[in-house]
C-alpha positions as CSV (number, residue, x, y, z in Angstrom):
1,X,-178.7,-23.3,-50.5
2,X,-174.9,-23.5,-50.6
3,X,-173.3,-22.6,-53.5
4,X,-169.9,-22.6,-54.9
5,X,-167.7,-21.4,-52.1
6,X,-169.0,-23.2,-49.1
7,X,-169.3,-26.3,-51.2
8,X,-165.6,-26.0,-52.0
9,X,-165.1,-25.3,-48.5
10,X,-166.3,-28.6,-47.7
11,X,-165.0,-30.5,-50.3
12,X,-161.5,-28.9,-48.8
13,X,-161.9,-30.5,-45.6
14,X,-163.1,-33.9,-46.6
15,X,-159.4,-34.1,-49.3
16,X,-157.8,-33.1,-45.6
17,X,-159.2,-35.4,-43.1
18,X,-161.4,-38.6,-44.5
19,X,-159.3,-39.7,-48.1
20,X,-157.1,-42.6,-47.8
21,X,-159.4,-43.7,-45.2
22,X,-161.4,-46.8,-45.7
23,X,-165.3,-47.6,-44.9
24,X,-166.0,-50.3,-42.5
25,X,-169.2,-49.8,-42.2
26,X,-172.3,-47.5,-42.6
27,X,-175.6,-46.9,-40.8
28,X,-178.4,-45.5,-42.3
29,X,-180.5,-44.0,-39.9
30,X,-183.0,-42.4,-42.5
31,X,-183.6,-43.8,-45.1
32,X,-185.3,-40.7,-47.1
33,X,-181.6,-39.4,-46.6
34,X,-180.3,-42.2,-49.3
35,X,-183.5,-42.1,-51.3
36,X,-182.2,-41.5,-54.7
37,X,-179.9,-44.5,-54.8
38,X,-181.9,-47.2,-56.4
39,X,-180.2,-50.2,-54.5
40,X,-182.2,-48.6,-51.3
41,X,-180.6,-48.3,-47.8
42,X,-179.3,-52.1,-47.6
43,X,-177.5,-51.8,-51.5
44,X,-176.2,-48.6,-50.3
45,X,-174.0,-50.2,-47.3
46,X,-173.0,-52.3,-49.0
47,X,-171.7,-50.4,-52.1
48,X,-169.9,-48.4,-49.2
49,X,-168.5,-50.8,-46.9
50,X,-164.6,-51.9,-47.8
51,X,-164.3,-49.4,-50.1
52,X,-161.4,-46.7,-49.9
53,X,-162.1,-42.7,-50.0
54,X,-159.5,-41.9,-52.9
55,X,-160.5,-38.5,-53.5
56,X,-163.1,-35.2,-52.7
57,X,-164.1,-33.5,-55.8
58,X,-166.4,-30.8,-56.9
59,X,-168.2,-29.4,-59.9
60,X,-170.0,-26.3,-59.1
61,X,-172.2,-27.0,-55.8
62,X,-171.9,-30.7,-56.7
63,X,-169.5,-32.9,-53.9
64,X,-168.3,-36.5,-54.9
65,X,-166.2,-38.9,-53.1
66,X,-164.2,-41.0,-55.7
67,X,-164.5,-44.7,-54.5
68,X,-161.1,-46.7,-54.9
69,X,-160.7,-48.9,-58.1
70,X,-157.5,-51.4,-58.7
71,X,-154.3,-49.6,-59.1
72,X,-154.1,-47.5,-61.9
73,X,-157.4,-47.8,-63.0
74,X,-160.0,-44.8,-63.8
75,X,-162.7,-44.8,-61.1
76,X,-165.9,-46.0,-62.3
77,X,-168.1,-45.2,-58.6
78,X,-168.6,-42.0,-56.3
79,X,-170.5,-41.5,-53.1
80,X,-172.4,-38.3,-54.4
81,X,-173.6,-35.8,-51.5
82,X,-176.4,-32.9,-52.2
83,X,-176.3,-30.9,-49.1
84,X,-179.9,-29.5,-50.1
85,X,-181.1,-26.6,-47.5
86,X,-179.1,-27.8,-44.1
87,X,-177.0,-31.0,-45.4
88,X,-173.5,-31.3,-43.3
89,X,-170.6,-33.3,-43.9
90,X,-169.0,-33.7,-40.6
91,X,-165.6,-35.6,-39.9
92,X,-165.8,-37.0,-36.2
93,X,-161.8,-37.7,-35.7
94,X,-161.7,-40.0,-33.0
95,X,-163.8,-42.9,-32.0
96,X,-164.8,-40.9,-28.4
97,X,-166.2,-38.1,-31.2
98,X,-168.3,-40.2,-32.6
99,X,-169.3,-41.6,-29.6
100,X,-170.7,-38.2,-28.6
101,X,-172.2,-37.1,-31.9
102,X,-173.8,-40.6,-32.1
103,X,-177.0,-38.7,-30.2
104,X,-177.4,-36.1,-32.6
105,X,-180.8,-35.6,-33.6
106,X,-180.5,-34.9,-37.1
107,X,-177.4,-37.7,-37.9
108,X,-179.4,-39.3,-41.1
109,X,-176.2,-41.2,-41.8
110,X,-173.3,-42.5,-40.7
111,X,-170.0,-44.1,-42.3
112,X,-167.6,-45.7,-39.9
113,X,-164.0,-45.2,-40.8
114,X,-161.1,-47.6,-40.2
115,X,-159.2,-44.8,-37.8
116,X,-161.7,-45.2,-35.5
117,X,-163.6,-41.8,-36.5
118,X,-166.7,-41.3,-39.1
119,X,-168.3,-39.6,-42.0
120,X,-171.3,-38.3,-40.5
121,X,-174.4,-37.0,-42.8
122,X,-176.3,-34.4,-40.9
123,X,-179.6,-33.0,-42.4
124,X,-181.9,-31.0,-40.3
125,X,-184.4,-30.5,-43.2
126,X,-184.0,-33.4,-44.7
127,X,-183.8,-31.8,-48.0
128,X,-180.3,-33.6,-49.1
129,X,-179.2,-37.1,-49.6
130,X,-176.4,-39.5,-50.3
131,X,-175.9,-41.8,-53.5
132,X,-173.2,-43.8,-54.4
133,X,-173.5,-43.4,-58.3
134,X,-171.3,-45.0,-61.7
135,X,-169.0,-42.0,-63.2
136,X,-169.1,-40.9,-67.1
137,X,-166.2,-40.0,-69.3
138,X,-166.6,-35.6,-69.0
139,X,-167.2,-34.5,-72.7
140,X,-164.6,-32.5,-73.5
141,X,-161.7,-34.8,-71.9
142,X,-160.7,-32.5,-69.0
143,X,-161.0,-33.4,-64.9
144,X,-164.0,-34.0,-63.7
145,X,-163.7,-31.4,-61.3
146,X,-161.7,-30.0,-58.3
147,X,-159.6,-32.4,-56.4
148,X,-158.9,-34.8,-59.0
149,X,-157.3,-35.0,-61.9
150,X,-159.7,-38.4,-63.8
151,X,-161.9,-37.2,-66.6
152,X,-164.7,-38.8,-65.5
153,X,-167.7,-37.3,-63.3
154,X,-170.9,-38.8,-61.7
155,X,-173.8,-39.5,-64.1
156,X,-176.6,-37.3,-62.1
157,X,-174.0,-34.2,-62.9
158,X,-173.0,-35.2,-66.7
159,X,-175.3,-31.9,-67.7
160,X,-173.6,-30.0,-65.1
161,X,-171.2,-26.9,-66.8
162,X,-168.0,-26.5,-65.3
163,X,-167.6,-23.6,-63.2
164,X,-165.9,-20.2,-63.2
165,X,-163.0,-21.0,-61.0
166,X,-162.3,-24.3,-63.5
167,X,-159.3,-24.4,-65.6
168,X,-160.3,-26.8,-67.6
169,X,-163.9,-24.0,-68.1
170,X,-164.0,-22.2,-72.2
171,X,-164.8,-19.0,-71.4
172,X,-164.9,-17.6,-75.1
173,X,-167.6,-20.6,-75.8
174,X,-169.2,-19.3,-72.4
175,X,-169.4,-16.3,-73.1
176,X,-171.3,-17.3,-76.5
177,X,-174.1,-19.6,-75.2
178,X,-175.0,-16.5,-72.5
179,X,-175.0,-14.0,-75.1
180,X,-176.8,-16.3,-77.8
181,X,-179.8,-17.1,-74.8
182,X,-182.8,-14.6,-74.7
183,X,-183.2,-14.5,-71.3
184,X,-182.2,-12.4,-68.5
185,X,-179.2,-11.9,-66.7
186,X,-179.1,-13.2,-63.4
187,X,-180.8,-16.2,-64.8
188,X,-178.4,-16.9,-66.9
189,X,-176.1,-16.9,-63.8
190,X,-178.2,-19.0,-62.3
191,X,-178.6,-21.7,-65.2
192,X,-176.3,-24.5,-63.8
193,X,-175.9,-26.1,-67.5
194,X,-174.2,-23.1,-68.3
195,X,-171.9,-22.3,-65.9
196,X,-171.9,-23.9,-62.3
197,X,-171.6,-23.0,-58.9
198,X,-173.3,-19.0,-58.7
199,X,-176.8,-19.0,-56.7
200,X,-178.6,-16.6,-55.5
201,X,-176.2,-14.6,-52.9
202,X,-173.0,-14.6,-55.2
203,X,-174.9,-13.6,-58.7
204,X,-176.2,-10.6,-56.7
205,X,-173.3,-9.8,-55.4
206,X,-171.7,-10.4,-58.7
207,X,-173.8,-7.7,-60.8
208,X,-173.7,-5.0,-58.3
209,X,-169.7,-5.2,-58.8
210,X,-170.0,-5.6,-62.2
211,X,-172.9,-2.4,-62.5
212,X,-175.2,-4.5,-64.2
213,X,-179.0,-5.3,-63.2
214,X,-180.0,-8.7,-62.8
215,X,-182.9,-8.8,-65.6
216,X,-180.6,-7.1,-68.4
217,X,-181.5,-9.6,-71.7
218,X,-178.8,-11.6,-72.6
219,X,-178.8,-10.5,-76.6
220,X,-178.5,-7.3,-75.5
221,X,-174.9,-7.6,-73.9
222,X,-171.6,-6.9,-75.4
223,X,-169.3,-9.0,-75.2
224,X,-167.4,-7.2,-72.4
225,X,-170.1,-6.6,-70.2
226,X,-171.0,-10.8,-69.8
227,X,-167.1,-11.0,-69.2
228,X,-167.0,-8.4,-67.0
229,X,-170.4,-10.6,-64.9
230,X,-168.4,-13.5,-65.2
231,X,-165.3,-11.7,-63.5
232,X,-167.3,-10.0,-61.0
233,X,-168.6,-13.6,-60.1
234,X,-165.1,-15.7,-60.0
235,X,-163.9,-12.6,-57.9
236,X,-166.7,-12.6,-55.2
237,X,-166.5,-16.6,-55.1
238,X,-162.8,-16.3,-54.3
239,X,-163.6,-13.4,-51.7
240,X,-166.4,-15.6,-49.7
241,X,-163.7,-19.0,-50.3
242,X,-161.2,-17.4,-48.5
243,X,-163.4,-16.5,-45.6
244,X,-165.2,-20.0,-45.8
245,X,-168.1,-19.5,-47.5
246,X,-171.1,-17.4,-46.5
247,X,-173.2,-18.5,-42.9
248,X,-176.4,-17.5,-42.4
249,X,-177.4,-19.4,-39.0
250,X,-175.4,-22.4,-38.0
251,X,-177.0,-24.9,-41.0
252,X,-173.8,-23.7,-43.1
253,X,-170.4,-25.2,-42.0
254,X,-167.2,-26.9,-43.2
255,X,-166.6,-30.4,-41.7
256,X,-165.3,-29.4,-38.4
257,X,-168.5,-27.3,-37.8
258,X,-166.9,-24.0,-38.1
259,X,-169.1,-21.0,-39.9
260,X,-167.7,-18.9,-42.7
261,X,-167.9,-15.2,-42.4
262,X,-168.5,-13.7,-45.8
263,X,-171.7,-12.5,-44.8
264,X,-170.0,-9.6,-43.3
265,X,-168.8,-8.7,-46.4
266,X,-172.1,-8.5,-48.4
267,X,-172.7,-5.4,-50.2
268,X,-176.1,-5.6,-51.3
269,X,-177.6,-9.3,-50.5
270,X,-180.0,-9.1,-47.7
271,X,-179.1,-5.4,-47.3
272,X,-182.5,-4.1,-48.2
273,X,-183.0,-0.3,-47.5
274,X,-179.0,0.0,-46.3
275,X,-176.9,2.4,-48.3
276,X,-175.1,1.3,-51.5
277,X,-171.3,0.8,-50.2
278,X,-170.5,2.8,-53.3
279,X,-173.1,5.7,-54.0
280,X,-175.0,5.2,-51.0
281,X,-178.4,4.5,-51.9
282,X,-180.9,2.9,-50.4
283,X,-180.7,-0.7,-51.9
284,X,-183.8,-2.3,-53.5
285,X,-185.2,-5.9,-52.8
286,X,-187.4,-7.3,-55.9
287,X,-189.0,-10.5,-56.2
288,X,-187.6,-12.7,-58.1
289,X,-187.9,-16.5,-59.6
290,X,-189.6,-17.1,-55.7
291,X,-186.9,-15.4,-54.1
292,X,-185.0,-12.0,-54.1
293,X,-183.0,-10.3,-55.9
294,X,-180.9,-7.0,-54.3
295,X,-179.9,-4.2,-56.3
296,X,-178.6,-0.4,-56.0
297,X,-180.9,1.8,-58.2
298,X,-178.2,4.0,-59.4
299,X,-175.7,2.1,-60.1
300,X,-177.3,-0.9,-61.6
301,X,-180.3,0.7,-63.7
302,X,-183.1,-1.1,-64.7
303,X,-183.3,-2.0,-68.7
304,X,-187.0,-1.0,-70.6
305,X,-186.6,-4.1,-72.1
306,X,-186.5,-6.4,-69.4
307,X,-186.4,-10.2,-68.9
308,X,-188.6,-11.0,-66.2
């Protein structure tokens, strides 16, 4: 799934080419694709159509448009967006590019802009889906997220943590709730009410910088050693952000359908038997919460008293 940096990556190109642009319309093409707005595919147009894009905002992997609201008031809706496995965002500029994307086989839906271009909601495994949700005040005061500055988020990500490239993020109090949990590592990492935005690829890639081992218990940590995940994290995230997120196959793309290239970068993720870039040996693929998790045996040994 995407995580932090390709999210980001999208949420980028959405603040660049489709807010300030206004919604004149919307086809829903499947409605599974909408199926968490409660309204259903009819309430959902129509929540849409009219309405102004005033902003592209993230938390973590989670992607918002802000709808518009009169002048000088705090936005109270969002068109939400969970690109799931193989969810797209793609901006179709003109009305002849929509035209020709209008055959696509996985469009699931469609928002017709007033420049003559659209919004289009691509989902080959249907996985994601599109909900225009009511915002919350954010606890502590601070912007919701990314790309605007209204202290206010939607409801389904209230619970959500802020993430590790936030400003707005305590990282003393962070720090804290990781080394107070009795768990392991990685999960911790992982646990998107602590800290949002690190999956799978980036938390792997995170504690072979940082020489720890993805199932070292939490209480056992020094302080410096969770700050030292946490900076190995922010770091890689900024890496694969500035190479446009990591692509696999061609499911992962910003809005212009361009692949990002961090995957060449990888040190250990998916590099099962391959030398350790920094001692050079073999690295280790375990199970791991129905996935994987990659390591380098020497320079990120595994605890006795592991968290599994």
């Amino acid at each position: 799934m995407p995580e932090l940096p390709e999210v980001e990556t999208v949420r980028d190109g959405l603040a660049r080419h489709v807010v300030g642009r206004t919604v004149t319309g919307v086809d829903v093409r499947r409605d599974y694709s909408v199926r968490r707005h409660q309204g259903g595919p009819l309430d959902f147009a129509g929540q849409l159509t009219g309405r102004r894009l005033d902003a592209a905002v993230r938390r973590g992997k989670f992607l918002w448009l802000l709808l518009d609201t009169p002048t000088g008031e705090v936005p109270d809706a969002a068109l939400m967006a969970h690109l799931g496995m193989s969810g797209q965002l793609l901006v179709r500029t003109t009305a002849d590019d929509a035209r020709t994307a209008d055959v696509h086989p996985h469009l699931r839906v469609r928002l017709r802009l007033d420049d003559g271009g659209a919004l289009d909601f691509v989902d080959q495994r249907t996985f994601g889906h599109l909900t225009v949700t009511e915002l919350v005040p954010t606890p502590d005061g601070a912007p919701g997220g990314a790309g605007s500055p209204w202290p206010v988020v939607p409801e389904p990500a209230a619970h959500i943590g802020r993430d590790l490239l936030d400003p707005a993020l305590d990282r003393p109090a962070l720090v804290a709730r990781i080394r107070g949990r009795r768990t392991g590592l990685k999960r911790a990492l992982l646990d998107q009410t602590l800290t949002s935005g690190v999956g799978n690829i980036y938390a792997d890639e995170a504690l072979w910088r940082a020489r720890l081992h993805y199932a070292r218990p939490t209480e056992t940590l020094r302080r410096a050693e969770v700050e030292r995940a946490l900076d190995a994290a922010a770091e890689v995230m900024r890496e694969a952000l500035a190479q446009g997120g990591t692509s696999f196959d061609a499911l992962y793309v910003d809005v212009n359908g361009a692949s990002g290239y961090f995957d060449r970068s990888l040190a250990v993720y998916g590099q099962e038997g391959r030398p350790c870039p920094r001692c050079g040996t073999p690295v280790r693929r375990d199970e791991f919460m129905n996935r994987s998790s990659y390591t380098c045996p020497v320079c990120q040994p595994r605890p006795r008293n592991a968290h599994w």
